[in-house]
C-alpha positions in Angstrom: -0.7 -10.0 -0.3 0.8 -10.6 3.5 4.4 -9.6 1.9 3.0 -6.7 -0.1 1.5 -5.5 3.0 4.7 -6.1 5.0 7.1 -4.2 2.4 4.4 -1.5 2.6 3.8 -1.1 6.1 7.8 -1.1 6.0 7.7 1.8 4.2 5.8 3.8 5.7 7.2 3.1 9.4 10.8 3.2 8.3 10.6 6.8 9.0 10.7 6.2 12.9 13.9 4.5 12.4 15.2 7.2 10.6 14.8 9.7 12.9 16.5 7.8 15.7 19.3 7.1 13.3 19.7 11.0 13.0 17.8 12.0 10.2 16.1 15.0 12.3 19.7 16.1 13.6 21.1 16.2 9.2 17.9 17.8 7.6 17.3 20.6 11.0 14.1 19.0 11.9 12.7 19.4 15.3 10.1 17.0 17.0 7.0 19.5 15.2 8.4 19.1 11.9 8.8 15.3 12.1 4.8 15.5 13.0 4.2 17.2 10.2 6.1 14.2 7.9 3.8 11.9 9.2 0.7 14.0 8.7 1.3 14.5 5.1 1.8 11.0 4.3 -1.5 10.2 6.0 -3.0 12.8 4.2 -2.1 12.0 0.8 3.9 8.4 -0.1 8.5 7.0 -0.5 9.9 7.1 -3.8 13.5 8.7 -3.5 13.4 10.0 0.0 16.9 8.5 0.1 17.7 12.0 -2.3 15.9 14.2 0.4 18.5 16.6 1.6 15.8 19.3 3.3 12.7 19.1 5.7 10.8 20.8 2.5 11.7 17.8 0.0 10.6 15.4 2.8 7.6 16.8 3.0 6.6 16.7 -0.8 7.9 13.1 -0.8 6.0 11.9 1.7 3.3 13.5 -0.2 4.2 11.0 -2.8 3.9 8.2 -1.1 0.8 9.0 0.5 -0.6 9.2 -2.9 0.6 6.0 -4.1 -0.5 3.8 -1.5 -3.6 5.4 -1.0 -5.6 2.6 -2.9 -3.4 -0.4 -1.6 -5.1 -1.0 1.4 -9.1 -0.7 0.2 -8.1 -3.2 -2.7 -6.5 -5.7 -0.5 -9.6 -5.7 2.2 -12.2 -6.0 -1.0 -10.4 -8.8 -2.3 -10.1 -10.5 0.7 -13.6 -10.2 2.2 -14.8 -11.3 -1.6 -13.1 -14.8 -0.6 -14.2 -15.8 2.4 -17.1 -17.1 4.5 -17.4 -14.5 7.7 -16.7 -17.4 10.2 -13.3 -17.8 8.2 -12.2 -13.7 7.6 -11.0 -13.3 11.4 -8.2 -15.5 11.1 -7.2 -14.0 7.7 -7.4 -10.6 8.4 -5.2 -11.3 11.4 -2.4 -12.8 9.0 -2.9 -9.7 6.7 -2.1 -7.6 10.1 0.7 -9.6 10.8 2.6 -8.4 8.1 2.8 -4.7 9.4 3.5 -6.0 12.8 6.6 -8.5 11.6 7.4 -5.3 9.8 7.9 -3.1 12.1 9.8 -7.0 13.9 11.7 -6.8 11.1 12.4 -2.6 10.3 13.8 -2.9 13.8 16.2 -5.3 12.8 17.2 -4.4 9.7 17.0 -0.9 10.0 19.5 -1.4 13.4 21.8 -3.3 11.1 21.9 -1.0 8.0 21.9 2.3 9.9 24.6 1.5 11.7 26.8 -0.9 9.3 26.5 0.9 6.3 26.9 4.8 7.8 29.0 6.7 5.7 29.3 3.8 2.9 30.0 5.8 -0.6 29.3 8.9 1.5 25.9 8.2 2.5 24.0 8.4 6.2 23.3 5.2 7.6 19.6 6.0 7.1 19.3 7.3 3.5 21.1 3.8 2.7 17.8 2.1 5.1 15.5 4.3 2.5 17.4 2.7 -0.7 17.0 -0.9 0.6 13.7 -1.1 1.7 12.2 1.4 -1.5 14.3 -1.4 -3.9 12.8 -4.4 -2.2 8.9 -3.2 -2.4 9.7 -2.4 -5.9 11.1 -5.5 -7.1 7.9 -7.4 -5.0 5.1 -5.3 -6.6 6.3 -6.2 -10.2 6.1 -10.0 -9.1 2.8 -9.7 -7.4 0.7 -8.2 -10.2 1.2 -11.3 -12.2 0.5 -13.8 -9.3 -2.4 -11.8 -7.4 -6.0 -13.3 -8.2 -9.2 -11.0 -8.8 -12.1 -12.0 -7.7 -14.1 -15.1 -7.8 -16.3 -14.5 -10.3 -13.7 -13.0 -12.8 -10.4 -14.9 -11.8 -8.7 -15.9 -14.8 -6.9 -18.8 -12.1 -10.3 -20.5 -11.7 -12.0 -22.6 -14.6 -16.2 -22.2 -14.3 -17.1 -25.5 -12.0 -14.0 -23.8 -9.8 -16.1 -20.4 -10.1 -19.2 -21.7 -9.0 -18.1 -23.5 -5.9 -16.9 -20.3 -4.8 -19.6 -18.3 -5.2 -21.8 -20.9 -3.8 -19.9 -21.4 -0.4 -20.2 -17.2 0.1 -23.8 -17.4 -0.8 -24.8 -20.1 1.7 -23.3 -17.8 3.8 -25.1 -14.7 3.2 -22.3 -13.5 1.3 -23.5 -11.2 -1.3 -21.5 -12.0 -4.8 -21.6 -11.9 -8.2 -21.4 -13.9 -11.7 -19.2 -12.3 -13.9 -22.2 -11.3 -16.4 -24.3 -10.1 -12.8 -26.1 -6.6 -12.2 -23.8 -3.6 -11.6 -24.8 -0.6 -9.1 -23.2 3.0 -10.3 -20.3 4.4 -8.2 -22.5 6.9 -7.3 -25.5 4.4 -5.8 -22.4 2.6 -3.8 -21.6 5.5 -2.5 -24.7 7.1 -1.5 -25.5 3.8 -0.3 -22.4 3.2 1.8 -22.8 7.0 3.1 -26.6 6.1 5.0 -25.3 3.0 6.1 -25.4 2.9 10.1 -23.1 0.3 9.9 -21.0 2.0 8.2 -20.3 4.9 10.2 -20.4 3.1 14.1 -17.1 1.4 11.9 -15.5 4.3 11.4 -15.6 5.5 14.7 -14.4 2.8 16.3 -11.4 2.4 13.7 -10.6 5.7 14.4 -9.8 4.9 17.8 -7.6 2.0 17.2 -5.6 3.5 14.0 -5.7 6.8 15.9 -4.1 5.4 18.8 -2.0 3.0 17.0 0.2 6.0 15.5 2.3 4.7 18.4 4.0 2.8 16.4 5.6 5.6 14.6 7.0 6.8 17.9 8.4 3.6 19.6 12.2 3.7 18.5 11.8 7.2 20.5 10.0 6.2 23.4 12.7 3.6 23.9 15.0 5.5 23.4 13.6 8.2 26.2 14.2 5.0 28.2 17.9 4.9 28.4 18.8 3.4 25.5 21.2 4.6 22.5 19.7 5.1 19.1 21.3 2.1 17.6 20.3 -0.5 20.5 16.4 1.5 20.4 16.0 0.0 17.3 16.7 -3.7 18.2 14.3 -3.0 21.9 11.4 -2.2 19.4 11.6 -5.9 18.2 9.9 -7.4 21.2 6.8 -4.7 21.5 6.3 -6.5 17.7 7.6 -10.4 18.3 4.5 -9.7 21.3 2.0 -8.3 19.4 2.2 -11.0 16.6 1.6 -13.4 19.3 -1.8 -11.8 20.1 -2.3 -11.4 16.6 -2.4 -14.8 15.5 -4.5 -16.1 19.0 -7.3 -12.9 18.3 -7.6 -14.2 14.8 -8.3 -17.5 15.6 -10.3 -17.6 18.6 -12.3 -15.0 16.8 -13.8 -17.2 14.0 -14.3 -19.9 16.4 -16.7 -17.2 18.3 -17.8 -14.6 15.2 -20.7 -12.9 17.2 -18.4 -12.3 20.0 -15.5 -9.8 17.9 -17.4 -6.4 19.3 -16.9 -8.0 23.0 -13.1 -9.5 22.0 -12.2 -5.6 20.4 -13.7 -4.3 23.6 -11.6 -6.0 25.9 -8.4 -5.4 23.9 -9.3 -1.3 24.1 -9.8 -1.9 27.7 -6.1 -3.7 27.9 -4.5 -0.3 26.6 -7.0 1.8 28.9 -5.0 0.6 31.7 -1.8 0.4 30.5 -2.3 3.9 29.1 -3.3 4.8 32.5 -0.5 3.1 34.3 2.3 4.8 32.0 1.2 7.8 33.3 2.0 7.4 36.6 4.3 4.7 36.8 8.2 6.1 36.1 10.8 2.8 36.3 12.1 2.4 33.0 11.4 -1.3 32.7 7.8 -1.3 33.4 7.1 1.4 31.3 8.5 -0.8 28.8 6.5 -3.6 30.0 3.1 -1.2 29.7 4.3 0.0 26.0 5.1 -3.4 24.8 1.0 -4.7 26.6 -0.3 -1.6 24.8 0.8 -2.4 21.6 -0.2 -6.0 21.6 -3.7 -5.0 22.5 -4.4 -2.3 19.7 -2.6 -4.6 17.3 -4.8 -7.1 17.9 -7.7 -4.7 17.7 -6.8 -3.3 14.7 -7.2 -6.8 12.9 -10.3 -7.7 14.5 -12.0 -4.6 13.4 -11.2 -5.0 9.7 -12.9 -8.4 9.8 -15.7 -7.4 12.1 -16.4 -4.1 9.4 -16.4 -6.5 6.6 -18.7 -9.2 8.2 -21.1 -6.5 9.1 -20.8 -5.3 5.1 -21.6 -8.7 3.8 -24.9 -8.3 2.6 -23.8 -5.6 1.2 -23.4 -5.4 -3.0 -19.6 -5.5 -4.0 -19.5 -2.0 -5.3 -21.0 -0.9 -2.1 -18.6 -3.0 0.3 -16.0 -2.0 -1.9 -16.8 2.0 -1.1 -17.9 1.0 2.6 -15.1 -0.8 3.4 -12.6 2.6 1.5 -14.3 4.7 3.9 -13.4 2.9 7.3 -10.1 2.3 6.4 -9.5 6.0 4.7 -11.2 7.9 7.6 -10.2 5.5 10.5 -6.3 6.4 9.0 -7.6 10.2 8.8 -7.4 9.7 13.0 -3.6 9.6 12.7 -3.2 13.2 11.9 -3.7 13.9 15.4 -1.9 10.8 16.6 1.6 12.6 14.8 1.2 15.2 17.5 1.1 12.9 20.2 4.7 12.7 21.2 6.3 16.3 21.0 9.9 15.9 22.2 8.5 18.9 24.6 6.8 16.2 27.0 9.7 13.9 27.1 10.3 11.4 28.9 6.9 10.9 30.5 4.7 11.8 27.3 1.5 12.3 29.3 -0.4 14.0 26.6 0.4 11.1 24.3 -0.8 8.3 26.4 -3.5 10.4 27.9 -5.0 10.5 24.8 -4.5 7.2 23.8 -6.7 6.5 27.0 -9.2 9.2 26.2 -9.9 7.6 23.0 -9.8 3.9 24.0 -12.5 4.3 25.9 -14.8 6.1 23.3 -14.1 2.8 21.3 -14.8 0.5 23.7 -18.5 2.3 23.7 -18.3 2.4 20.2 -17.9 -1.2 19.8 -20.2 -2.1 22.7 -22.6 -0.5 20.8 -22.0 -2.4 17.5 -22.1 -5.7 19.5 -25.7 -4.3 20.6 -26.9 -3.6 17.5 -25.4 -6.1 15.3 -27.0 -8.6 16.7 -30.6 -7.5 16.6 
């Protein structure tokens, strides 16, 4: 799952790399346009955006791939949260984010190396050649992975029944609603209506909202480097430390996190409040290196966030019937990645270099979420 997640998250970022590599400059594209590649992607995903030789067949293709990975993510956080006790999902959930932040470690890296070492090979740009790779690699992984992938506990075919049992028994001791393979069944229809009046529910969309709204940064850091001085080629390779950082805090959110479960609305709180200030401080603040600095703080702190809130949201669904997690847990992560539509429009090349809009925003929003999830911490615990 971690390297299905990374190949996807590579994917869908790759795009940033792109542009920097001069994809706007060969298919006319101005900074607008590039916001509107994002937006459809979040809306509905690539498949041959190598072949792309207009802005208009980007556009359907991202369409593509929107539509293609649209179920990836809801499967992945069902499946998960089916498997583990809610003192132990912190720490995994923080692995499973780790794979779109060594991604985009990794894209930097690799898309620094094939941009610029195979421009022009058999005629091709440098990155139409990054599309090719990356596309071939999550194809060849995703026919591998649907043989070795397990289901769920009650149905694995990987388990034999005493195997079955313990596993079900270790998530009901722990107020884990499961099932037996033969248990009751609620209608799409009840899961969703139930999922739909679920307070829960809803204070975790708007809180993921904040953090996946704001975290369309990501999208936009091989530009913001490169408003910093630095040429497209060596922008890509300066993104690999905002990442190689924000894996670090990662990994210590995710475990400090289970070893204190009822604090996660008070850890997300003070991660929001981390890219408050260095939202704030961007803003005003014009020396190259410590905006750098700011951007590279800022990313660790909704990176970690956006971990921690997946396995707060699916704590907080526990109790909650399968079908009904299953729709709740759809809903957070569909509408909280409805937020990025406005995050494309962050970064117009219009309010370059300072991009006050962009991290005003981001600042904006970070605090709504830190009331949103000082809220949750209140009433999650009554």
């Amino acid at each position: 799952m971690w390297l299905m997640y990374l190949l996807s998250y590579m994917d869908r970022t790759n795009i940033g790399n792109a542009k920097v590599a001069g994809m706007t400059d060969d298919l006319r594209m101005d900074s607008n346009d590039y916001s509107v590649s994002l937006v459809v992607f979040f809306i509905t995903y690539v498949l041959f955006e190598a072949k792309v030789q207009t802005y208009e067949q980007l556009i359907a293709l991202r369409v593509v791939v929107g539509i293609l990975e649209a179920g990836f993510a809801p499967g992945i956080l069902l499946i998960l949260s089916s498997w583990y006790k809610k003192a132990e999902q912190s720490k995994r959930f923080a692995v499973y984010i780790s794979a779109a932040v060594l991604s985009g470690a990794f894209g930097g890296i690799i898309a620094g190396a094939i941009t610029e070492g195979l421009e022009g090979v058999h005629g091709l740009r440098g990155w139409r050649w990054l599309f090719i790779i990356e596309g071939a690699a999550t194809i060849g992984w995703a026919l591998v992975a649907g043989f070795i992938l397990p289901d769920f506990p009650a149905n694995t075919k990987k388990f034999d029944t005493r195997e079955k049992e313990l596993a079900i028994s270790r998530l009901e001791a722990d107020e884990h609603y499961t099932r037996s393979e033969d248990g009751p069944h609620i209608s799409s229809l009840e899961a969703m209506k139930q999922a739909l009046f679920s307070w829960r529910v809803w204070i975790h969309i708007g809180g993921y909202m904040v953090i996946v709204g704001s975290s369309t940064l990501s999208y936009f850091y091989p530009t913001l480097v490169e408003g910093l001085g630095y040429t497209s080629h060596m922008a890509q390779y300066m993104v690999v430390p905002i990442y190689a950082v924000a894996f670090v805090c990662v990994a210590i959110t995710g475990y400090f996190s289970d070893q204190y479960p009822a604090q996660r609305g008070l850890i997300i709180t003070g991660w929001l409040v981390v890219a408050i200030i260095c939202a704030i401080v961007v803003c005003v603040v014009y020396d190259f290196t410590a905006r750098y600095a700011l951007l590279v703080i800022m990313a660790a702190g909704l990176w970690s966030s956006n971990g921690l809130a997946l396995s707060y949201a699916s704590s907080a669904f526990a109790n909650m019937p399968q079908e009904t997690r299953a729709v709740s847990l759809a809903l957070v992560n569909a509408l909280g990645n409805l937020a990025q539509i406005y995050g494309a429009y962050l970064f117009p090349a219009s309010d370059a270099p300072k991009y006050l809009l962009g991290f005003g925003v981001i600042a904006g929003m970070a605090a709504f979420g830190v009331a949103t999830y000082i809220a949750a911490y209140v009433l999650l615990r009554k």
